[in-house]
C-alpha positions as MATLAB code, in Angstrom:
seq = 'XXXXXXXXXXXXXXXXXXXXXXXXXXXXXXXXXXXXXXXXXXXXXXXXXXXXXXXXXXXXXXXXXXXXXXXXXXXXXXXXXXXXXXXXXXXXXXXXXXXXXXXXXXXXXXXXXXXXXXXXXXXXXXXXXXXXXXXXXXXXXXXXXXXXXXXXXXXXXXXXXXXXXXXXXXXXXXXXXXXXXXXXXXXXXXXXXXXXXXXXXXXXXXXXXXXXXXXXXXXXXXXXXXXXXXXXXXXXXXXXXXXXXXXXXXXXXXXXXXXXXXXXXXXXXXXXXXXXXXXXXXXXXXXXXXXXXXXXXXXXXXXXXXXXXXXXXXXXXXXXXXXXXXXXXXXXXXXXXXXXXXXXXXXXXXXXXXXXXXXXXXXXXXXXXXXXXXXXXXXXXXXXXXXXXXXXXXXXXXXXXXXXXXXXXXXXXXXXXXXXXXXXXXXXXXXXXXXXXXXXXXXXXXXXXXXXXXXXXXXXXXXXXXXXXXXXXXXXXXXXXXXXXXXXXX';
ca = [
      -1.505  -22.854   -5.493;
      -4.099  -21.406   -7.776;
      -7.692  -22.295   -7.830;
      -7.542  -24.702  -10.870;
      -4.552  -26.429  -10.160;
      -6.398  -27.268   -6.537;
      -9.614  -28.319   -8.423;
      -7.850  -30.240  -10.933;
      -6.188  -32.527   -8.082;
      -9.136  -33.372   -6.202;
     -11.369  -33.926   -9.300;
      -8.381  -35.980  -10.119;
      -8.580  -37.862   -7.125;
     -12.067  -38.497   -7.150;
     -13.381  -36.044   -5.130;
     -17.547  -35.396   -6.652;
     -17.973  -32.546   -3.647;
     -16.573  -29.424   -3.770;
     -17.210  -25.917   -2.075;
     -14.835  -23.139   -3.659;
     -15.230  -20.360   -0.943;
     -14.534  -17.242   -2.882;
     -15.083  -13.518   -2.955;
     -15.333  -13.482   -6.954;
     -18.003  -15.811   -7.475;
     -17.795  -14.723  -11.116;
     -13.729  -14.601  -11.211;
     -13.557  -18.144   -9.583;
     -16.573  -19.449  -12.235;
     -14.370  -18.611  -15.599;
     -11.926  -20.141  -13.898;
     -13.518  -23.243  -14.163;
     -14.158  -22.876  -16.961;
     -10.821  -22.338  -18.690;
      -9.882  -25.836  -16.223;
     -12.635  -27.723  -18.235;
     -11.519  -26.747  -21.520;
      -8.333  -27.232  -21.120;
      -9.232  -30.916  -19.522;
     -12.327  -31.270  -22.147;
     -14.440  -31.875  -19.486;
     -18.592  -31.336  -20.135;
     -19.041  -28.262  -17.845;
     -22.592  -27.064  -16.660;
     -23.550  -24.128  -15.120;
     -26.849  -23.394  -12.614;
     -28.179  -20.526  -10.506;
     -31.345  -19.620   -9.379;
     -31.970  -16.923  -11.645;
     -30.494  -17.982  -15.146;
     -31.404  -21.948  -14.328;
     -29.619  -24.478  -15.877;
     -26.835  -23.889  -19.072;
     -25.647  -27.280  -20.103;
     -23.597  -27.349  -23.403;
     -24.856  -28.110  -26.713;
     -28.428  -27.008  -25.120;
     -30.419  -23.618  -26.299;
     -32.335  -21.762  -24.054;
     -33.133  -23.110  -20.340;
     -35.863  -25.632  -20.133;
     -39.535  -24.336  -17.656;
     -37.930  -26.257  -14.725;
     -34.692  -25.390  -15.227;
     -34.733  -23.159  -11.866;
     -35.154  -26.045   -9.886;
     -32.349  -26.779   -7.575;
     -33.216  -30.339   -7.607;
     -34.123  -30.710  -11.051;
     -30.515  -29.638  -11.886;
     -29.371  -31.529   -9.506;
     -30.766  -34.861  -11.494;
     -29.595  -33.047  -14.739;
     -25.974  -34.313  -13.762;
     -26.466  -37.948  -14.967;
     -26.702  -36.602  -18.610;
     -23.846  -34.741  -18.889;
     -21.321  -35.876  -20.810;
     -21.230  -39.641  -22.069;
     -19.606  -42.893  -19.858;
     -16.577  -42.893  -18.795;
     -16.364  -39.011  -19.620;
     -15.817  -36.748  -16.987;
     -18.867  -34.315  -16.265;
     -19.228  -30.688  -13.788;
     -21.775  -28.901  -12.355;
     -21.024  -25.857  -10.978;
     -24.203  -24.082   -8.513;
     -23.761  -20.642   -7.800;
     -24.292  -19.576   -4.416;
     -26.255  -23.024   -3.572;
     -26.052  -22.420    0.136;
     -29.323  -20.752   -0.089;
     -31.148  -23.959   -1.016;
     -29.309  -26.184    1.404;
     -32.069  -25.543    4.381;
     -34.250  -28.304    2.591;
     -34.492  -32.083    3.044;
     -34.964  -32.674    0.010;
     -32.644  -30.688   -1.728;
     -29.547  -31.872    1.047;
     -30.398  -35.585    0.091;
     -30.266  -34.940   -3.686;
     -26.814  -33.561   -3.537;
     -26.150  -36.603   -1.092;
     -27.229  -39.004   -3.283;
     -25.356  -37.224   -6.446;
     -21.995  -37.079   -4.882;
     -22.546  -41.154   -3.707;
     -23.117  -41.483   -7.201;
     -20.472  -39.171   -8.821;
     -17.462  -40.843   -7.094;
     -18.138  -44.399   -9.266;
     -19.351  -42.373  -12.562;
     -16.990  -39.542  -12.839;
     -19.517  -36.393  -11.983;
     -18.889  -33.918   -9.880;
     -20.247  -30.811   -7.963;
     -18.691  -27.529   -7.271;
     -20.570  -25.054   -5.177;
     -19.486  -21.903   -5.640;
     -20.206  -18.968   -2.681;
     -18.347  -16.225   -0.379;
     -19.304  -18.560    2.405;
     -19.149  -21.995    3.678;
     -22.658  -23.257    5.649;
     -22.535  -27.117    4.884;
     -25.161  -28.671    6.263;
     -24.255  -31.553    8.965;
     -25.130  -34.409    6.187;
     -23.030  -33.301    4.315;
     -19.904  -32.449    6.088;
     -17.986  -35.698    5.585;
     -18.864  -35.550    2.130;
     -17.655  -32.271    1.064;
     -14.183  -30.626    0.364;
     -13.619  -27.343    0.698;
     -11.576  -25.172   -1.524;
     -10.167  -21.281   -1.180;
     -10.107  -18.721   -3.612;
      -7.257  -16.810   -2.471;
      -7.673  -13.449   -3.833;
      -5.214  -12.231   -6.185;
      -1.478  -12.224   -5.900;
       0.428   -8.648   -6.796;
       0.823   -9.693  -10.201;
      -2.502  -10.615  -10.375;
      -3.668   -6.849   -9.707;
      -0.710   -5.531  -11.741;
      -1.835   -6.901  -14.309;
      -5.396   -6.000  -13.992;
      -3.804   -2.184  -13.147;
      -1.672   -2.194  -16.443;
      -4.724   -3.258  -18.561;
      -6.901   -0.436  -17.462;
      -4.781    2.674  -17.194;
      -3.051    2.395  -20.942;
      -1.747    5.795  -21.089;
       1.247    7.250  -20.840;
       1.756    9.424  -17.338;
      -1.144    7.807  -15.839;
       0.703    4.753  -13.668;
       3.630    5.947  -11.455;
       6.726    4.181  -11.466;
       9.384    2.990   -9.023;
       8.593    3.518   -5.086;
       5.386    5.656   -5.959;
       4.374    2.206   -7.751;
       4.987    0.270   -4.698;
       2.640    2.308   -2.738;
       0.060    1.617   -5.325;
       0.760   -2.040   -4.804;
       0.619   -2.074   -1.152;
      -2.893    0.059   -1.238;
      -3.964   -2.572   -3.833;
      -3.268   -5.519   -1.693;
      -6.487   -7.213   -0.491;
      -8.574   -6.168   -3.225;
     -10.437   -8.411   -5.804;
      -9.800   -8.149   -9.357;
     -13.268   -6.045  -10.017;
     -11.998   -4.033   -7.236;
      -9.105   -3.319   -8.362;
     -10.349   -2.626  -11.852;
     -13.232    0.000  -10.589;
     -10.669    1.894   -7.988;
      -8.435    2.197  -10.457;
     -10.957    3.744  -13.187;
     -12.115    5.944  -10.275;
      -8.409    7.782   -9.859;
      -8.016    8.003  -13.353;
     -11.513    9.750  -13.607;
     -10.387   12.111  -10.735;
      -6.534   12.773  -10.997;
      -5.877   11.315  -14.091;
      -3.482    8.917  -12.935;
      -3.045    6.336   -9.925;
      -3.456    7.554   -6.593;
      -3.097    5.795   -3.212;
      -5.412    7.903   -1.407;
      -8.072    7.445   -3.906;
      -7.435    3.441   -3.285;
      -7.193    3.816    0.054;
     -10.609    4.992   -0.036;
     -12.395    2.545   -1.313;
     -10.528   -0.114    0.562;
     -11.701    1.520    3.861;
     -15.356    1.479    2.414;
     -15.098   -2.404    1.543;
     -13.771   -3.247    4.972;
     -16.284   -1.518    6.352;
     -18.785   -3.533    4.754;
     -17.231   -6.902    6.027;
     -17.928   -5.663    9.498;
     -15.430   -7.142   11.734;
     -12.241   -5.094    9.710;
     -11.568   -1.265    9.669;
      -8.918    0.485    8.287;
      -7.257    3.073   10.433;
      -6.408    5.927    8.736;
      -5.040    8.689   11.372;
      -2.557   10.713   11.423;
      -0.680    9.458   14.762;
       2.797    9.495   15.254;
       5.337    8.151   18.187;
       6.083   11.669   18.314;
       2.355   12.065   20.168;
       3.237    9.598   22.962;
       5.209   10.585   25.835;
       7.547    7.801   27.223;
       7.326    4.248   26.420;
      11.012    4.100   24.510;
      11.950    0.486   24.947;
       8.444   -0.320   23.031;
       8.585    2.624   20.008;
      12.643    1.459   19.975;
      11.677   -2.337   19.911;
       8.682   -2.030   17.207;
      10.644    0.500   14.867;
      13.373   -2.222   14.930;
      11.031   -5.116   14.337;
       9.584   -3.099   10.489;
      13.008   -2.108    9.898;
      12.911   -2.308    5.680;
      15.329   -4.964    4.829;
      14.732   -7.497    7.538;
      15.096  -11.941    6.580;
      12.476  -12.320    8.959;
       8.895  -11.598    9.660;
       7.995  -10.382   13.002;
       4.881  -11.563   14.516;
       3.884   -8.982   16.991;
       3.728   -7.939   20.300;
       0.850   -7.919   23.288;
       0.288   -4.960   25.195;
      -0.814   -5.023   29.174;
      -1.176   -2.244   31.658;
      -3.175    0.170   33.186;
      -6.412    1.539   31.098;
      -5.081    4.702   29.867;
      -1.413    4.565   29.596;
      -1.881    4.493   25.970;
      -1.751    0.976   24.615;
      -4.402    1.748   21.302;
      -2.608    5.184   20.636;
       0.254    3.201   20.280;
      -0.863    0.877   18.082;
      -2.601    3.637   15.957;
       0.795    5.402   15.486;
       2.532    2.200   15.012;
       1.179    2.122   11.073;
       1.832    5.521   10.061;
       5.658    5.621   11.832;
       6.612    2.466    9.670;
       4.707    3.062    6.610;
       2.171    0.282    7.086;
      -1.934    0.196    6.691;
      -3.329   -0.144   10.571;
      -6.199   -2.917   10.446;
      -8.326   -2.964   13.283;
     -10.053   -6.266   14.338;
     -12.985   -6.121   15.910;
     -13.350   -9.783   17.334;
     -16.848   -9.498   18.797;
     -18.244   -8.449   15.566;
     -17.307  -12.005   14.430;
     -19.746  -13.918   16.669;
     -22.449  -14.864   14.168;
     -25.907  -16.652   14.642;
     -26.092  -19.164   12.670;
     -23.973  -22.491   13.402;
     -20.482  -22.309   12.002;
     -20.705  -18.562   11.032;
     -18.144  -17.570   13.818;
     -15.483  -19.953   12.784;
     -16.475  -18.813    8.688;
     -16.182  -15.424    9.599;
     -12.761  -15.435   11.750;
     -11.314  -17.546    8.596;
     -12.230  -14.890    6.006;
     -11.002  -12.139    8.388;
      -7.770  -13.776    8.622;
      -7.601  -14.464    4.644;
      -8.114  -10.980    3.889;
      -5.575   -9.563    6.608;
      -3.055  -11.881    4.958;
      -3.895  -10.297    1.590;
      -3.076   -6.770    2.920;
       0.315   -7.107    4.108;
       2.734   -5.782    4.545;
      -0.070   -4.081    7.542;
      -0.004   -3.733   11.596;
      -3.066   -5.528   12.601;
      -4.533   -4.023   15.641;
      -6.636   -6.059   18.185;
      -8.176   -4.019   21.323;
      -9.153   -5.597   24.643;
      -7.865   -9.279   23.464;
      -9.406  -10.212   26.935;
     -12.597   -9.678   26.628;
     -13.172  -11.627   23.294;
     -11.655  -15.112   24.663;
     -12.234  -14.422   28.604;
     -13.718  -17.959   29.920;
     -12.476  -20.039   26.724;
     -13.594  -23.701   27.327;
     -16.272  -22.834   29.943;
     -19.213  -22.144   27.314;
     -21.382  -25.434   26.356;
     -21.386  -24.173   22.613;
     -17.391  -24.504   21.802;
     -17.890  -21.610   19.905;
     -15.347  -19.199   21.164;
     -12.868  -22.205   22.180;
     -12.609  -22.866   18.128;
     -12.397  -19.214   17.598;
      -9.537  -19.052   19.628;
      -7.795  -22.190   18.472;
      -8.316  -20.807   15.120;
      -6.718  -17.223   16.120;
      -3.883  -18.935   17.909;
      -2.828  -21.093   15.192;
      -2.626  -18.219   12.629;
      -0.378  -16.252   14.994;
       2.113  -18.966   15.501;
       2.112  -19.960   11.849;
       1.082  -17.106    9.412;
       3.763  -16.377    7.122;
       2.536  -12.544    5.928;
       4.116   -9.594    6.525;
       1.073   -8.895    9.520;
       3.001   -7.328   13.055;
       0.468   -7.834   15.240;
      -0.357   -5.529   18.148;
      -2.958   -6.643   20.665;
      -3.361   -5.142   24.032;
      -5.248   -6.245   27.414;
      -5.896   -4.536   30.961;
      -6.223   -7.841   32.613;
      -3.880  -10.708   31.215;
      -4.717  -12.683   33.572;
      -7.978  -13.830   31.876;
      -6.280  -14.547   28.660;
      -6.377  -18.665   28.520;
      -2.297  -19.619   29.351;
      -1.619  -20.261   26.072;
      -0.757  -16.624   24.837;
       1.551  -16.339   26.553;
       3.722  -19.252   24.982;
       6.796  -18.119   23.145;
       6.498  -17.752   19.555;
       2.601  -16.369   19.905;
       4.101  -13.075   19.852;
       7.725  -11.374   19.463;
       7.156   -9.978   23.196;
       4.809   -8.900   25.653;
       5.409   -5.214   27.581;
       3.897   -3.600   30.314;
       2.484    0.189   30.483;
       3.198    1.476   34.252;
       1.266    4.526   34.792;
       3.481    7.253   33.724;
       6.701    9.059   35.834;
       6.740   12.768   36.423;
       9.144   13.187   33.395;
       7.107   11.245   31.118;
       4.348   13.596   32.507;
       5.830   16.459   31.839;
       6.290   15.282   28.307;
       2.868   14.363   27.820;
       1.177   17.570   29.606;
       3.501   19.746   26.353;
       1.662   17.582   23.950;
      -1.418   18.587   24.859;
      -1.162   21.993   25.558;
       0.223   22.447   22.341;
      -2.643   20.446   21.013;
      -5.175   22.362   22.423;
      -3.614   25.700   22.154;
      -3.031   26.171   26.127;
      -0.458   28.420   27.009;
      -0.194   28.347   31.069;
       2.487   27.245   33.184;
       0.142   25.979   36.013;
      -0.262   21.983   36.048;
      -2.801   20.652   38.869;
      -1.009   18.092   40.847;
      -1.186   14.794   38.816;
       1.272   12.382   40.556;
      -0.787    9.181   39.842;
      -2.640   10.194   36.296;
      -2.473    8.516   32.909;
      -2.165   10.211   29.765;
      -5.754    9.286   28.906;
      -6.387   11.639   32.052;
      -4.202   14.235   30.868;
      -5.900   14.788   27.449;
      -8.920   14.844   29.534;
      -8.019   18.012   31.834;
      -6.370   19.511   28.509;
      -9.333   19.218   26.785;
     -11.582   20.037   28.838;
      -9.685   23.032   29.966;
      -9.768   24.210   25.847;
     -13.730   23.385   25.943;
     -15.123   25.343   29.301;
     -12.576   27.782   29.026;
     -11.084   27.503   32.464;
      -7.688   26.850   33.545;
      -6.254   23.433   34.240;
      -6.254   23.561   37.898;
      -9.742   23.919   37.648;
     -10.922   21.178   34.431;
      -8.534   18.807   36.866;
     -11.461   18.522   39.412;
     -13.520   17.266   36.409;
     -11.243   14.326   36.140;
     -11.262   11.436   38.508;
      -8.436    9.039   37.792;
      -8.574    5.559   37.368;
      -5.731    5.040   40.513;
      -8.123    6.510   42.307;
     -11.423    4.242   40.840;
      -9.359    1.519   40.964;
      -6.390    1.431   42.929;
      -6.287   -2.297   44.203;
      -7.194   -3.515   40.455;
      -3.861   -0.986   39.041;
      -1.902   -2.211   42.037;
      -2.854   -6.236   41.494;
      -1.978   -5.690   38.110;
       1.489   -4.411   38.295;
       2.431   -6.852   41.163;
       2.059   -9.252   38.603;
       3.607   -7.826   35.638;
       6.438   -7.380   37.983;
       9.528   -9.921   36.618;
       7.280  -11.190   33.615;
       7.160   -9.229   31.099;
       9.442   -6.580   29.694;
       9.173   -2.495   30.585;
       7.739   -0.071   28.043;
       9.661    2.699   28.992;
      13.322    1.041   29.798;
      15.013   -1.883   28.707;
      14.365   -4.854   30.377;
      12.246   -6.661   32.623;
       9.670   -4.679   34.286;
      10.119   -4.383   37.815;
       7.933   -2.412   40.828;
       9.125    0.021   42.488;
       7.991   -0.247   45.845;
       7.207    2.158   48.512;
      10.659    1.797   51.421;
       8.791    4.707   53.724;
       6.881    2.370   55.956;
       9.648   -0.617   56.300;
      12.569    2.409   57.230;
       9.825    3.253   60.203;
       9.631   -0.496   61.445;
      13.571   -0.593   61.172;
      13.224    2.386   63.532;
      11.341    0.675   66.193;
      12.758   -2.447   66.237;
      16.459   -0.834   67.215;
      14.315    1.447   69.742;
      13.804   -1.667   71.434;
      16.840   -2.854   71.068;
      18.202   -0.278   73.387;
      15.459   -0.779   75.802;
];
């Protein structure tokens, strides 16, 4: 539902507080705008620097600045019995007062029996505790496809300079998650370089906004399955999943195994095998300060990952952003995760999800409840074939020619690229860059072993079809089968 048909049902219904959370303050503004008019409702307007703009009024009166003062100016808008807005721009930065928190109080008591209402307008929500019970809050959502087609078509008017069929569809997809006065500005930009529409020039600047939220970044790599060695029930079972065509959305898929075996590399080369942006989400970067600005910022996050799709969403080390869930006094991270977990079950986008963990087991119980994800596979360190496979990758990578492999029996690929690299960087062969590398089997054997015993008949195999199952050593039982018909005989 669009912004003004929301607004005009709660004003409607009586509602005198409103919060539009929006990333085009401005956008969301003339919105209201065209609502009143259409409604011929008495609008007014206030932010700190331009004051007060009330219609049928010249230039701002000396205390028009005044959060309060406009505050008061609410009474006078419109006659009785006519139905009056204010609408305060970015007002979040005056709600730290007493004052100010018990004027808008008082003003929405007063608007629900007199037909006045206020609509704060910001790109976030921090409503003070007086006024939570009080306030509704409403989302921009940022512009559909049509939306930013249109905005697309009304900037580039020449002939040549938008693409059309599937070269237009990748303009689309690129343009997903951007605001209108992004969209407007990236597309200027290619037209001032190329001429014409060009994803990577959108691309760009998408990368550069993300960047600037702080807890998004777009991965833009050049991985492919073709870099990973082994793991063919998970590239098989993902490439089906983003098949083109499909009734259904996936949801995703969590990743567990040994650190190394090439969980993120995966999810890096997920995007660019099916065609899709790779989001990365980094969760710790959405703790925040202030009270209520960790919940504020996993929302947004959310809201603009649902914008992108059709995208992979990538998630690293799920463990260590919700490890102890429940425990802390705070809540924080408990509503953080209730707030994850209910978008995962119940997001409709086209989002695949791929998270990945060394250590499920200090992932609260509730992951791992169907529907959370599509399924959940396990990364075994990798078999002498699959080594084989990924030793070729790197050589070739690194430009090493030599037949000789140390002995790597119990390695991960991570390990590997290590040798292979830093066999290309001291200029020494890999027999020799191998005792450089100490492998984590060897760092930490009883954590790689505890976590495979229980993987074992839980979750599914990356590499073959099915449940994943350990293979278990049958040397030392054969010997006690030995000794026990030795006695026998005795």
């Amino acid at each position: 539902m669009c912004l003004k048909n929301k607004l005009r049902e709660l004003i409607d219904a009586g509602f005198a507080g409103l919060w539009v959370q929006t990333q085009e303050p401005d956008e969301a503004i003339a919105e209201i705008r065209q609502l009143a008019a259409t409604e011929n409702w008495h609008l007014a307007t206030w932010d700190c620097d331009r004051g007060l703009a009330m219609p049928g009024q010249g230039a701002a009166s000396e205390d028009s600045p005044d959060p309060i003062a406009a505050i008061r100016a609410l009474t006078a808008l419109g006659s009785e019995g006519e139905r009056g807005i204010l609408v305060l721009a970015n007002f979040h930065r005056f709600l730290q007062s007493p004052e100010t928190i018990q004027a808008v109080f008082r003003a929405i008591q007063d608007g629900k029996k007199n037909q006045r209402h206020i609509v704060i307008v910001s790109n976030v929500v921090q409503i003070p505790t007086e006024l939570e019970r009080v306030i509704r809050i409403v989302e921009h959502d940022l512009p559909s496809r049509d939306e930013l087609e249109e905005v697309i078509r009304q900037t580039a008017t020449e002939d040549g300079e938008i693409p059309e069929g599937p070269q237009f569809e990748q303009i689309m997809d690129a343009m997903a998650g951007l605001t209108k006065g992004e969209c407007e500005s990236v597309t200027a930009l290619s037209l001032v370089r190329h001429g014409r529409l060009v994803p990577d020039v959108i691309w760009e600047l998408k990368a550069e906004a993300l960047k600037k939220n702080g807890t998004l970044t777009l991965h833009r790599g050049k991985e492919r399955f073709e870099d990973l060695g082994g793991l063919e029930a998970l590239k098989s079972f993902a490439a089906r999943c983003l098949a083109p065509g499909r009734p259904v959305h996936p949801k995703g898929i969590l990743l567990l195994g040994v650190p190394g075996t090439g969980k993120s590399a995966f999810a890096k080369a997920l995007g660019n095998e099916t065609a899709r942006p790779t989001i990365a989400l980094d969760m710790g970067a959405l703790m925040g300060s202030l009270v209520g600005q960790s919940e504020e910022r996993t929302r947004a996050a959310l809201q603009v990952i649902d914008a992108m799709a059709p995208a992979c969403l990538y998630i690293d080390e799920l463990e260590k952003a919700f490890a102890g869930t429940g425990t802390e006094s705070s809540g924080v991270t408990t509503r953080m995760f209730g707030t994850f977990l209910s978008w995962l079950n119940d997001h409709t986008s086209d989002i695949f999800v791929v998270c990945t963990s060394n250590d499920i087991a200090k992932l609260p119980p509730e992951f791992a409840r169907a529907e959370r994800f599509d399924a959940v596979f396990f990364l075994d360190l990798p078999t002498a074939e699959q080594r084989d496979a990924i030793w070729a990758i790197y050589q070739a990578r690194y430009g090493i020619s030599e037949q000789s492999r140390p002995e790597a029996e119990n390695w991960t690929g991570a390990e590997i690229q290590s040798c292979c690299r830093l066999a290309a960087l001291l200029d020494v062969p890999l027999t020799e860059s191998a005792s450089y590398v100490v492998p984590v089997a060897a760092t930490a054997a009883d954590r790689v072993e505890g976590l495979r015993q229980w993987a074992s008949g839980r979750v599914l195999d990356a590499d073959r079809k099915g449940i994943y199952q350990r293979v278990r050593q049958t040397a030392e039982p054969a010997r006690r089968a030995v000794a026990r018909r030795k006695t026998d005989l005795e």
